[in-house]
C-alpha positions as CSV (number, residue, x, y, z in Angstrom):
1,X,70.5,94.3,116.7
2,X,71.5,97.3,118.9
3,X,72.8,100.2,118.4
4,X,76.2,99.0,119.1
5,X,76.3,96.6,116.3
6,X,74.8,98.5,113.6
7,X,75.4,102.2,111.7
8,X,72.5,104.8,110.5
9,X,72.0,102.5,107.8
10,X,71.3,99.3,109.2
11,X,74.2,97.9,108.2
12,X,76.2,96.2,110.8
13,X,79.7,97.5,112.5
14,X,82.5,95.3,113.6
15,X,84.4,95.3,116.5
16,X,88.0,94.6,115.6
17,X,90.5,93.2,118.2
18,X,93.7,93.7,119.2
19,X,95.5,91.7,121.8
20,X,92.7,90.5,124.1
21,X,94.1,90.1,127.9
22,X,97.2,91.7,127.1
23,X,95.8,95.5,126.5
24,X,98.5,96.9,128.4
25,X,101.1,95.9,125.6
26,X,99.3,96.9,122.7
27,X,101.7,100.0,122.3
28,X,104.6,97.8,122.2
29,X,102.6,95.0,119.4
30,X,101.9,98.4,117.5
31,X,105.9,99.3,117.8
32,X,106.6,95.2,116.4
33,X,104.2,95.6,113.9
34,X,105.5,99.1,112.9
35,X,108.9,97.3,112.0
36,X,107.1,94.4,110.1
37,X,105.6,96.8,107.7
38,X,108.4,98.4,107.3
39,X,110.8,95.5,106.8
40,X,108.1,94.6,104.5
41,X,107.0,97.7,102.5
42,X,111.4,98.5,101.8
43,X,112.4,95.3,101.2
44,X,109.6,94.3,98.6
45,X,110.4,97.7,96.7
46,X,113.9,97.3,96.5
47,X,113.7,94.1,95.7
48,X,111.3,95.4,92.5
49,X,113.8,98.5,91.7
50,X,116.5,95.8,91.6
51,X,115.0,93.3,89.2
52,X,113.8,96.3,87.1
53,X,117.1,98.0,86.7
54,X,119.1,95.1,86.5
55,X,118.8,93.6,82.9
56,X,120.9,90.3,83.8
57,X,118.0,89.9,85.8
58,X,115.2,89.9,83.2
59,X,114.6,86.3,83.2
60,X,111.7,84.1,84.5
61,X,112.7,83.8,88.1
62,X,113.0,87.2,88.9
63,X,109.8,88.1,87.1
64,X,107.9,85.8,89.5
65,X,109.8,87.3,92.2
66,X,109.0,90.3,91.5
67,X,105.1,89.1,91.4
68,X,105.9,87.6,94.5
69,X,107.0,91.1,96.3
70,X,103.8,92.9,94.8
71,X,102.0,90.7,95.9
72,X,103.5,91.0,99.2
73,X,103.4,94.4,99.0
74,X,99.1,94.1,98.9
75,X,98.8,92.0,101.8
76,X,100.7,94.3,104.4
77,X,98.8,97.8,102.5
78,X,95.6,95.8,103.3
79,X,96.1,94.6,106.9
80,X,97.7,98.2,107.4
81,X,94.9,100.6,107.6
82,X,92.9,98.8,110.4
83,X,96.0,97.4,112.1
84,X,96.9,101.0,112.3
85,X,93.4,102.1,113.6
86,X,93.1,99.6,116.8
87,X,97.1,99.4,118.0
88,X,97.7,103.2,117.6
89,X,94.4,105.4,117.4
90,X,92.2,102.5,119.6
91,X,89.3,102.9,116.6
92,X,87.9,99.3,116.8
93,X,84.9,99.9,115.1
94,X,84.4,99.1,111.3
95,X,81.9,99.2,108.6
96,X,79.9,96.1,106.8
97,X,81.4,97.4,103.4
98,X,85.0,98.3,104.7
99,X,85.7,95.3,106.3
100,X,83.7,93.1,103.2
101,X,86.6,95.3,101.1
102,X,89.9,94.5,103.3
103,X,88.3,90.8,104.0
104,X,88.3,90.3,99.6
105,X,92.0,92.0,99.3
106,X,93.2,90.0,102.4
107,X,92.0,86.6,100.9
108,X,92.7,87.4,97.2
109,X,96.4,87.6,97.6
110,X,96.7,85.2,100.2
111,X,95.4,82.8,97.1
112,X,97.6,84.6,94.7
113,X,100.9,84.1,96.9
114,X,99.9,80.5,96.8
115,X,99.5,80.9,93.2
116,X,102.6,82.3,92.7
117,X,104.8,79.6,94.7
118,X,103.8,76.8,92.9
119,X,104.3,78.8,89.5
120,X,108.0,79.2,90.8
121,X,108.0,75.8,92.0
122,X,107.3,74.8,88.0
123,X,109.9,77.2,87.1
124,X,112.6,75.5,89.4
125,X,111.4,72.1,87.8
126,X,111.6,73.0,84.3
127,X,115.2,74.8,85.0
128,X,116.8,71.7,87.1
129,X,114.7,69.0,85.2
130,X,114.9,70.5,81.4
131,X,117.2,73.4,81.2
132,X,117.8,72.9,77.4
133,X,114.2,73.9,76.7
134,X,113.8,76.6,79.8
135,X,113.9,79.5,77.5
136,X,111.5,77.9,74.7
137,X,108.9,77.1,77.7
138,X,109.4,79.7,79.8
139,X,108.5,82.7,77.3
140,X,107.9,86.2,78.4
141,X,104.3,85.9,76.9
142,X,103.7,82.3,78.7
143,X,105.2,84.2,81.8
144,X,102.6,87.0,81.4
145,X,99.7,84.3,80.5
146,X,100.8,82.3,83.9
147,X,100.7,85.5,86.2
148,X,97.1,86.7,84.5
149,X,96.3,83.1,85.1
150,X,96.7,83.5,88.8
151,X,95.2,86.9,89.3
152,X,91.7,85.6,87.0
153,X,91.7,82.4,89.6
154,X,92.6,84.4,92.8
155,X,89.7,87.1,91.5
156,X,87.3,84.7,90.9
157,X,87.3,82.6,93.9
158,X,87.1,85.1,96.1
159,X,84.8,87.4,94.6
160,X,81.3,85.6,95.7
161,X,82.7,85.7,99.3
162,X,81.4,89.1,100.5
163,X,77.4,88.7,98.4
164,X,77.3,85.1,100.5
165,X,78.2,87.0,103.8
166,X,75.7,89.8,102.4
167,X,72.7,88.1,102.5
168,X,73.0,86.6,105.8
169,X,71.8,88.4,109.2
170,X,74.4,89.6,111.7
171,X,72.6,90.0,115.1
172,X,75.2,89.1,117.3
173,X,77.9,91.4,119.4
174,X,79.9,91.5,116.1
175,X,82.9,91.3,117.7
176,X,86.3,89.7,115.2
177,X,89.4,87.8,116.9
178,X,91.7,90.1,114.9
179,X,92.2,93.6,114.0
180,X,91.1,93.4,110.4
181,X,88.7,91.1,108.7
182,X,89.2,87.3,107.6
183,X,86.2,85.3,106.4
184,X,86.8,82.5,108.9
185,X,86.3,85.0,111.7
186,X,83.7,86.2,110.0
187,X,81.7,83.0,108.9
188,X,80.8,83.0,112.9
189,X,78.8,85.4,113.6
190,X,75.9,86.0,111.4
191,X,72.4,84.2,113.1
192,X,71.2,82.2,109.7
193,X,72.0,79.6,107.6
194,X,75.6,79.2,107.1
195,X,75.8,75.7,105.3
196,X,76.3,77.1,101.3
197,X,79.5,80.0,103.0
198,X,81.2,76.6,104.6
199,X,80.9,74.5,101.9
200,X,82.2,76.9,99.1
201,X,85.0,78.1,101.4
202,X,86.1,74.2,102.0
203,X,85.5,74.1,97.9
204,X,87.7,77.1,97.1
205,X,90.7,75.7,100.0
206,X,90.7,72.6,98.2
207,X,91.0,74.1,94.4
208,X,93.9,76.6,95.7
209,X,96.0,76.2,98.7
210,X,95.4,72.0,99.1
211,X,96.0,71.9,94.7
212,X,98.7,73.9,94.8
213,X,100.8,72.3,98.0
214,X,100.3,69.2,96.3
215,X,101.6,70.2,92.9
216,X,104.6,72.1,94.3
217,X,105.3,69.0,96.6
218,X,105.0,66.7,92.9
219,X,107.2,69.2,91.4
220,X,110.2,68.8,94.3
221,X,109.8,65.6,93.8
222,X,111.0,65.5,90.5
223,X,113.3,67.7,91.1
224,X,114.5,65.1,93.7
225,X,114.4,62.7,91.3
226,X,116.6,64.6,88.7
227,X,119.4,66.0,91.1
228,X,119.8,62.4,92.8
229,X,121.0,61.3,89.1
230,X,123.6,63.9,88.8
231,X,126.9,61.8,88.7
232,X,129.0,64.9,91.3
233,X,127.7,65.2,95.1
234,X,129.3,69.3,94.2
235,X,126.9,69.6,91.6
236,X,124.1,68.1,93.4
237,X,124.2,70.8,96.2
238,X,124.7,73.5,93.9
239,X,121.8,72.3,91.8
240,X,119.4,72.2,94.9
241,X,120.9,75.6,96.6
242,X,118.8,77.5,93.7
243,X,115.2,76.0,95.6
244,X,116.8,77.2,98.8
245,X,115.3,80.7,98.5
246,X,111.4,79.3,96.7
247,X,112.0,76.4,99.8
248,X,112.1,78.8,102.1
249,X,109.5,81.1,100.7
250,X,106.7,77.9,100.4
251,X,107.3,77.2,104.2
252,X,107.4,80.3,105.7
253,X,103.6,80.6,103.9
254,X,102.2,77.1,104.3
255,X,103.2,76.6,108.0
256,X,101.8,79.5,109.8
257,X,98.4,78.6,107.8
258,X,98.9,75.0,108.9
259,X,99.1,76.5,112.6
260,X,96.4,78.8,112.1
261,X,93.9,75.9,110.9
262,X,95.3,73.9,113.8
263,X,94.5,76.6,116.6
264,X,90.9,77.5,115.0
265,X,90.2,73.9,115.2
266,X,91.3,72.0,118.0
267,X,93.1,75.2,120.2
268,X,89.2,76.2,122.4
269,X,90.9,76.4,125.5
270,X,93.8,78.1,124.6
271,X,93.9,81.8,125.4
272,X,92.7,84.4,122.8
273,X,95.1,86.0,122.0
274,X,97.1,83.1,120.9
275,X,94.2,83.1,117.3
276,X,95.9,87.0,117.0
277,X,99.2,86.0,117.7
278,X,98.9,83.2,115.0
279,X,97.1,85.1,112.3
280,X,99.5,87.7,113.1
281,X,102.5,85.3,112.1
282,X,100.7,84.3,109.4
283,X,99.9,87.5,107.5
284,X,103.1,89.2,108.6
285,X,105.9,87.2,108.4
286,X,106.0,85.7,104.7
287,X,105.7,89.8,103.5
288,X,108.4,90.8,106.0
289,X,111.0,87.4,105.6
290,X,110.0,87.1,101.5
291,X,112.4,89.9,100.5
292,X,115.2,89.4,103.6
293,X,115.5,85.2,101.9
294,X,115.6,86.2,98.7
295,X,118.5,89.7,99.3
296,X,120.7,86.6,100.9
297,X,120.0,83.8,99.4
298,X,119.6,84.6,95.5
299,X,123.6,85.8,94.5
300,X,122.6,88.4,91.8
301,X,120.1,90.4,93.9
302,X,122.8,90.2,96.7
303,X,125.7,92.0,94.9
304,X,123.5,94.3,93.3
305,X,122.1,95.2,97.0
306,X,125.5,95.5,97.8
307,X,126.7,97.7,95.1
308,X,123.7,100.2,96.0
309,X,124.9,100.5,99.5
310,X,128.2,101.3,98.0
């Protein structure tokens, strides 16, 4: 490798990317992105300092919601430092070690959002399907044992991810489609054997995102099922306006992913930056929109956002 691709260790550097063939409006994708974090980083946190204050709002949902924003809240604080580094200071370089770090953060709470939307899906299900026993089901300590749940299984499957990249030989320019590190991008470049990192990363899609759109889809469809029995058409759209928020949520996360598979796969003539632009969407709109759907959509977070204006 040359010097170019590798520190005084031997270990190799990254090149990270910003918008290739559109350098000259960098500044103003650092000014968007600037507004995306900070959408993001407020709304998440008042959207915590409202379910915590608020004791009418100590109740399954909101716990989940407020799972949902931390999580949120880890994405865009690991996307931020080298997003930060190539739009505004032009660093592009980054270590073997850093960018194994920001790749494992990136990924684990990507799977833990997707963890957390189908664990609100099953608490829409039980509320609309079996709201008699929602409180005996839905216990604070089966609430807690759900949310360690998803943190062990977003831990564990992404943990071997940096020791499989590890042991392989990076002797290429080094260079990423984005300005931080995802293992897709990543999974390209190294010179050796690559068959055991595809296969577990096809293993890992299909026991998280692919399991969980699935079971949230099952879950809507009882739900279906349920409100279509409800005698009053009034009731029926008041029933389903309570999914209009987690709705909202589940396809502002599973679409852009959708596209981003699509573009990585059959989008080789399109112009690069169109994979940024697309990871982009993808890791920055569900943190930025989560909290702004939620403030509109979910009545008792609304007044009391309107009461601390006031």
């Amino acid at each position: 490798m040359g010097s170019s691709s590798t520190n005084g260790t031997g270990s190799p550097l990254f090149t990270l990317t910003g918008l290739p063939g559109l350098e000259d409006s960098q500044h103003w994708m650092f000014l968007l992105l600037g507004v995306l974090y900070t959408v993001s980083i407020v709304g998440n946190t008042l959207i915590l300092f409202i379910v915590k204050e608020e004791q009418s709002l100590h109740q399954p949902m909101y716990y989940f919601l407020s799972l949902l924003s931390v999580n949120d809240l880890g994405v865009s604080l690991s996307t931020l430092p080298s997003v930060l580094a190539t739009f505004c200071f032009h660093t592009k370089k980054i270590a073997f070690d850093t960018c194994m770090a920001q790749m494992f953060f990136i990924h684990f709470f990507s799977f833990m959002e997707s963890g957390i939307l189908l664990a609100m899906s099953f608490d829409r299900y039980v509320a609309i399907c079996n709201p008699l026993r929602y409180c005996t089901i839905l216990t604070d300590a089966r609430v807690a044992q759900m949310s360690l749940f998803i943190g062990f299984r977003s831990f564990f499957v992404v943990f071997p991810l940096p020791f499989l990249l590890k042991r392989l030989a990076f002797c290429k320019a080094n260079v990423l489609s984005h300005a931080y590190c995802l293992h897709p991008d990543l999974i390209r470049l190294p010179c050796g054997d690559i068959t055991i990192n595809n296969i577990f990363g096809l293993c890992i899609v299909i026991c998280t995102f692919a399991l969980d759109s699935a079971l949230i889809l099952f879950s809507y469809i009882l739900i279906l099922r349920s409100v279509l029995a409800i005698a009053s058409q009034e009731e029926r759209l008041k029933t389903l306006n309570t999914c209009v928020s987690h709705i909202c949520a589940v396809l502002i996360f599973y679409v852009p992913m959708v596209g981003v598979s699509m573009v990585h796969r059959y989008g080789r003539y399109a112009p690069p930056y169109v994979y940024t632009l697309m990871s982009l969407v993808y890791l920055f709109v569900p943190p930025m929109l989560n909290p702004v759907i939620y403030s509109i959509k979910t009545k008792e977070i609304h007044r009391r956002l309107i009461r601390t204006k006031l």
